[in-house]
C-alpha positions in Angstrom: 56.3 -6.7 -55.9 53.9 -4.8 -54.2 51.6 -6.4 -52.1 47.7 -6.1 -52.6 45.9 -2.9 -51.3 43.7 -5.1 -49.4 46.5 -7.2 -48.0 48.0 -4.0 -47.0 44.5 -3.4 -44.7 44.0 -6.3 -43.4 47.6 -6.4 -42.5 47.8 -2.7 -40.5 44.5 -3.1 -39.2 45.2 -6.8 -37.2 48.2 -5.5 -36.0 46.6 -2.5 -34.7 43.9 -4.6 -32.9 46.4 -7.8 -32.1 47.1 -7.6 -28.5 42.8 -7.1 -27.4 42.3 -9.4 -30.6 44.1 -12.3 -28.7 43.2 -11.4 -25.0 39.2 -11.9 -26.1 40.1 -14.9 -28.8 42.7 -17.2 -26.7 41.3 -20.3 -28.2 37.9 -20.2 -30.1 37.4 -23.6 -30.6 36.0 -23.7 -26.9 32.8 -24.9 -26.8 32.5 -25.3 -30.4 32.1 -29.4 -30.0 31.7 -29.5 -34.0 34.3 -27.2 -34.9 36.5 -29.4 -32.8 35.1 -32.8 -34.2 35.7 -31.1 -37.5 39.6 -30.4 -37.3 39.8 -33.9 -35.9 38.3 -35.2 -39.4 41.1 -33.1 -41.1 43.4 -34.6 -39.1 42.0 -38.3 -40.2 42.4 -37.4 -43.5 45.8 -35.7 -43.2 46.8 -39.3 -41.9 44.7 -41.6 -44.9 46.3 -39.3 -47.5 49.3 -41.6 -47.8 51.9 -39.0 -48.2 55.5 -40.4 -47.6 57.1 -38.9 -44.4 55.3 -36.4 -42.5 55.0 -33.7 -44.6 53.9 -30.4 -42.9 50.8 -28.9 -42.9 50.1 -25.3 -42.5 47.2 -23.1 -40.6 46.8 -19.8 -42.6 45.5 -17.1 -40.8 46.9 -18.5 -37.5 46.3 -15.3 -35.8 46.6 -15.8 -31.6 48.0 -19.9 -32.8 45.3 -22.3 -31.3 45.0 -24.0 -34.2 48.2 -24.1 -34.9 48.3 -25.8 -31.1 45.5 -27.9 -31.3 47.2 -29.9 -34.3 50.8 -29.6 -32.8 49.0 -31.5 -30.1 47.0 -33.8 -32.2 50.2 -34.9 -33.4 50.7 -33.4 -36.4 53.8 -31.6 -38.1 52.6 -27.4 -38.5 53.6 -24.5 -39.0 51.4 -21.0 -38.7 51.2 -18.4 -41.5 49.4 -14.8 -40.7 49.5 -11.5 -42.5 50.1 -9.6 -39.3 53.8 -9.2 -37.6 51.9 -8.4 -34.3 49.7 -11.7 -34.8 52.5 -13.7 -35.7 55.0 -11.7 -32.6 51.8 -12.9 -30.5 51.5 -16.3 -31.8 55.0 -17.4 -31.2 55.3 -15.7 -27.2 52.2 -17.8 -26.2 53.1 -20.9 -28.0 57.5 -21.0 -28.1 57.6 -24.6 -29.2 55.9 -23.8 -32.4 56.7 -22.3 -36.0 55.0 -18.9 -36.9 56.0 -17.0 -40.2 54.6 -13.7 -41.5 53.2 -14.3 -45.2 50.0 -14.3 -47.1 47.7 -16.6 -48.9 47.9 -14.9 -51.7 51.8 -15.6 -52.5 52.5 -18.5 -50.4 56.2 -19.0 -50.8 56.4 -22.8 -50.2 57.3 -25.2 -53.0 54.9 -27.2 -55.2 53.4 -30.4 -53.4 54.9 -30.0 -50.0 52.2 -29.9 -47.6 50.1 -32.7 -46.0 47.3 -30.5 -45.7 45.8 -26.7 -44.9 43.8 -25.3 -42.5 42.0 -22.1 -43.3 39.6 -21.0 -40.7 38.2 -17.5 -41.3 41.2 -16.5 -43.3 39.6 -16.1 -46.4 36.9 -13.8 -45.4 39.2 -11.1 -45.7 39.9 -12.0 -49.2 37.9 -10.1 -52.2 36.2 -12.2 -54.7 38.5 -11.9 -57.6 41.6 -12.5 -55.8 39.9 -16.0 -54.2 40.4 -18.2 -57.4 44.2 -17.3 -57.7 44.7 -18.3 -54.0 42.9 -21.6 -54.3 44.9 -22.5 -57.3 47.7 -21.8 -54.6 46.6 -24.3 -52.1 46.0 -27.0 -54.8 50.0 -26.1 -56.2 51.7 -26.7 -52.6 49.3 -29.6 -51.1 50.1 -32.8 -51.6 48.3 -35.5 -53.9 44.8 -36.4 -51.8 46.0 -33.7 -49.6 43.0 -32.2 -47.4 42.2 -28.5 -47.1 39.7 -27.5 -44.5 37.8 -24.0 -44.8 35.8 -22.0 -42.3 33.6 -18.6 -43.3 30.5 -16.9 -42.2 28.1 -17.4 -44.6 24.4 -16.4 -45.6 21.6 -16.8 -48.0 23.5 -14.8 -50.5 27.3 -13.4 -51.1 27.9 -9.6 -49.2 30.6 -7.5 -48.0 31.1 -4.8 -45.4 33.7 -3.0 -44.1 34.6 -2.3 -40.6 36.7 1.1 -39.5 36.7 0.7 -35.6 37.1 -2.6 -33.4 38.1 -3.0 -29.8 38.7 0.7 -29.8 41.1 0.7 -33.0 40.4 3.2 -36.0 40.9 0.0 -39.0 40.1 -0.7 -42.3 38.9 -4.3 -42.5 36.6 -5.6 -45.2 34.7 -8.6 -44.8 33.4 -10.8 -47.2 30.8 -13.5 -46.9 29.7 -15.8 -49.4 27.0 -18.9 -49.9 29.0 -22.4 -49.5 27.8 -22.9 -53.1 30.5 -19.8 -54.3 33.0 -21.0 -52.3 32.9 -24.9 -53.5 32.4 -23.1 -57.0 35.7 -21.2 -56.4 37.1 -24.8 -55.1 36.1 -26.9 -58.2 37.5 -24.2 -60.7 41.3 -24.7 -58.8 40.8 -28.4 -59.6 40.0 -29.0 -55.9 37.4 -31.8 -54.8 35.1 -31.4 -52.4 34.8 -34.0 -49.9 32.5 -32.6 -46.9 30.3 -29.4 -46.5 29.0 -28.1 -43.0 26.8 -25.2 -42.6 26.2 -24.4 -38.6 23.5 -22.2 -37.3 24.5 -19.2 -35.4 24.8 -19.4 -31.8 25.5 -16.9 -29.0 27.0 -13.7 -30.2 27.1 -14.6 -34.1 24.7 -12.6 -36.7 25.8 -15.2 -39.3 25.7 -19.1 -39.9 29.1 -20.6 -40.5 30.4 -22.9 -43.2 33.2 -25.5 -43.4 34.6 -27.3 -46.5 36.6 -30.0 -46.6 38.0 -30.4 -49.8 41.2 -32.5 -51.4 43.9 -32.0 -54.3 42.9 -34.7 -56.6 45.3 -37.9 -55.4 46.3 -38.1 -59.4 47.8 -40.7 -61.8 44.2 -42.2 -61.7 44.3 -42.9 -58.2 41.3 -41.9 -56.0 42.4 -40.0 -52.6 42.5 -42.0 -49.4 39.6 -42.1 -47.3 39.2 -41.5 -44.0 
């Protein structure tokens, strides 16, 4: 099947910009104290959920892999899943002890309620507004029971998009979509997802926008309420 124009895009133009992408983005969770304090609450919850095992959990949209690390590291079982082959080639030279696949969002090839949790951070921002509900629905299918998913998106007083066709010297074709945190949870509660947490954070040195976090769960089912933290 052929893959979505826009996945198409976004895929060509991160490879084109990979290797400068990287070298300016090694890890951007430095000095970002709440993003940080955030991805350790995920990782609470990924531990409260009561899953049997340790079932995996997966960071899509790992580009460079810091998040990825930063949960290898905080113990947990993951895995990295990025549109790009030049992300992914990237991903897996700076961090060899860790799992990096090339896939998309919007067909993840994992079976149904197999993962202990996902990790989205400005993933979906690249994703147009009708194709968002069918890839919630896909989180919600491969997550667990009380599973946690944790978003991360630029954000505003009301829902935009813009394209981009040059960055770090690279002719691309990126579009960009930013929406309120009430869309997004809108999108959320349509895939039968509950929200748990919302975060909106001002912007600080460099950013034009505020950014917005959602933690949200699969509901735990058979009339049990999910775990918490």
């Amino acid at each position: 099947m052929r893959a979505p124009d826009f996945l198409q895009s976004t895929q060509v133009s991160y490879d084109a910009i990979a290797e400068a992408y990287a070298a300016e983005h090694p890890d951007s969770l430095d000095g970002r104290p709440l993003e940080r304090a955030l991805l350790s609450a995920f990782v609470e919850l990924v531990r409260a959920s009561g899953a049997p095992g340790r079932p995996p959990v997966a960071d899509i949209g790992s580009g460079p892999g810091y998040v990825t690390a930063r949960l290898h590291e905080a113990g947990l079982p993951v895995f990295g899943v990025d549109a790009s082959p030049r992300m992914v080639a990237l991903a897996r030279r700076t961090h060899p002890e860790l799992r990096f696949h090339v896939g998309s969002m919007t067909a993840l090839d994992l079976p149904e309620a197999t993962l202990g949790g996902i990790v989205a951070l400005y993933s979906i921002i690249h994703v147009p507004d009708d194709h968002l509900p069918s890839v919630f629905a896909g989180f919600r299918r491969v997550l667990l029971p009380g599973a946690p998913l944790l978003l991360g998106f630029q954000s505003g007083d009301e829902d935009g998009h813009q394209r981009l066709t040059e960055r770090f010297g690279q002719e691309i074709s990126l579009d960009y979509y930013w929406r309120t945190p009430d869309t997004v949870v809108e999108h959320l509660t349509g895939a039968d997802l509950d929200l748990h947490a919302r975060v909106l954070r001002e912007p600080e040195a460099g950013e034009k926008m505020p950014r917005a976090f959602l933690l949200a769960r699969r509901p735990a089912g058979d009339g049990e309420p999910a775990a918490d933290a």
